[in-house]
N, C-alpha and C positions, 0 to 999 in steps of 0.2 A: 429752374423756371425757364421754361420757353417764348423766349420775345418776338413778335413781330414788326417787320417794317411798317413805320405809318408812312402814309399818301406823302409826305414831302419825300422822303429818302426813297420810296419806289421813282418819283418823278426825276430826282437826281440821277439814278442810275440808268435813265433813257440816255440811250445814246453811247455807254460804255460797252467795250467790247464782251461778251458772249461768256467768254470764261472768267473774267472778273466778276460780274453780274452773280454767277453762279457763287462762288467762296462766297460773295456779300449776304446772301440768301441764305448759304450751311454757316457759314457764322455767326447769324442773329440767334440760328435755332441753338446752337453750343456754347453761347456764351453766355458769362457769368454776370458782364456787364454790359445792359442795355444799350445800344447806340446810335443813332441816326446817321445818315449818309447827307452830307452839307454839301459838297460837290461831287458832281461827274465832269461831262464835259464843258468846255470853256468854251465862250465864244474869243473872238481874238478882241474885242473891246476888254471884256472878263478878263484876259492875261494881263491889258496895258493895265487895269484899272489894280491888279494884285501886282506886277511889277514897278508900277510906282510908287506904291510905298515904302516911304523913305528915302524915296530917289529924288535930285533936284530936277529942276527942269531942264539945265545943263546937262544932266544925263541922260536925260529921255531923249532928248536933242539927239545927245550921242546914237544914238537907236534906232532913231526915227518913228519914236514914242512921241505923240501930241503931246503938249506942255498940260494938258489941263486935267491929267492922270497922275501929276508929282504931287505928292504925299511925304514932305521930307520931313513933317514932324510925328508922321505914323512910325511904329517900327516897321523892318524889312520881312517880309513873309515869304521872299522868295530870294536866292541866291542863282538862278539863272544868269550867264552870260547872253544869251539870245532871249528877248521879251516873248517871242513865239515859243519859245522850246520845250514849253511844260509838256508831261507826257498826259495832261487835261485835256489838250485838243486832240480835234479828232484827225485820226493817223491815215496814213495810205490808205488804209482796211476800212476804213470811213468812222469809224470805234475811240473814243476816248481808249487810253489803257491806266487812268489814273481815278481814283476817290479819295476825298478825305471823311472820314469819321469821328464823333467826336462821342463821347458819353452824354447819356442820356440819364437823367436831367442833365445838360450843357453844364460841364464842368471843366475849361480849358487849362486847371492847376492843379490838378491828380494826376501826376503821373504814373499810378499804380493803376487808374480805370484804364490810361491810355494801354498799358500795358496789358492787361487782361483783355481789351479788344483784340489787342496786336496776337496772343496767346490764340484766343477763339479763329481767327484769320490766317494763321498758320496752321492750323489743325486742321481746317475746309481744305485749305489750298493741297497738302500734302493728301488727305483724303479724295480729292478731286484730281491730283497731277498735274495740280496748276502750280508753275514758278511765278512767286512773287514775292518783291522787296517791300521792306517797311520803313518808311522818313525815322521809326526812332529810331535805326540801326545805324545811322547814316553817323562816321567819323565827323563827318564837319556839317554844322548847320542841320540839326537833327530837327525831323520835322514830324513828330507825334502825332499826326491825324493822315495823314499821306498812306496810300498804299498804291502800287502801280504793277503791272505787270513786270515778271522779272526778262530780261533781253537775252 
């Protein structure tokens, strides 16, 4: 079965660079499991607001994070040492080079859908000649909806 992007996850992809856009587009058509695109690019409020969770205000401090972005009874969704560093924002190129994806119907505790996106994602990419990494591959802090251009 052939998926299409709905109007959220096209809007998402505004603003991501050119050849990620493209895998996102040959992956919907190849995959087995339907998916939406929940972010592209960040604004830098965007980053403080997913860096403060579960950080205290003492830490944001540390950063030069506003206090009113600490989240410390959230869990942590980001293991950045720099609040800016996500590769969500957009880069010299002016381009996000990051998206996260998640299963469609919203299913954040299957890690077998995560998996078969992450399947259909590498088959575009390798298909297209695009290098890209996936948050599940990731030794530490594995982050299952994440995909970025690879450096």
């Amino acid at each position: 079965m052939a998926y299409r992007f709905s109007q959220r996850s096209l809007t998402s992809l505004k603003g991501v660079h050119p050849d990620l856009v493209k895998v996102a587009h040959r992956a919907i058509q190849i995959t087995s499991q339907d998916f939406i695109v929940t972010e592209g690019v960040r604004t830098k409020e965007r980053m403080w607001e997913t860096w403060g969770q579960g950080r205290t205000v003492a830490t944001l401090a540390s950063k030069g994070v506003p206090a009113k972005y600490a989240q410390p009874n959230k869990p942590k969704v980001t293991w950045l040492a720099n609040p800016l560093g996500s590769n969500h924002r957009a880069m010299a190129d002016g381009y996000g080079h990051a998206i996260d994806v998640v299963p469609y119907p919203v299913d954040w505790n299957d890690a077998k859908k995560f998996h078969a996106i992450a399947k259909a994602m590498k088959q575009a990419a390798a298909e297209l000649g695009v290098k890209i990494s996936w948050g599940g591959e990731w030794t530490k802090n594995r982050d299952l909806p994440h995909f970025e251009l690879a450096a």
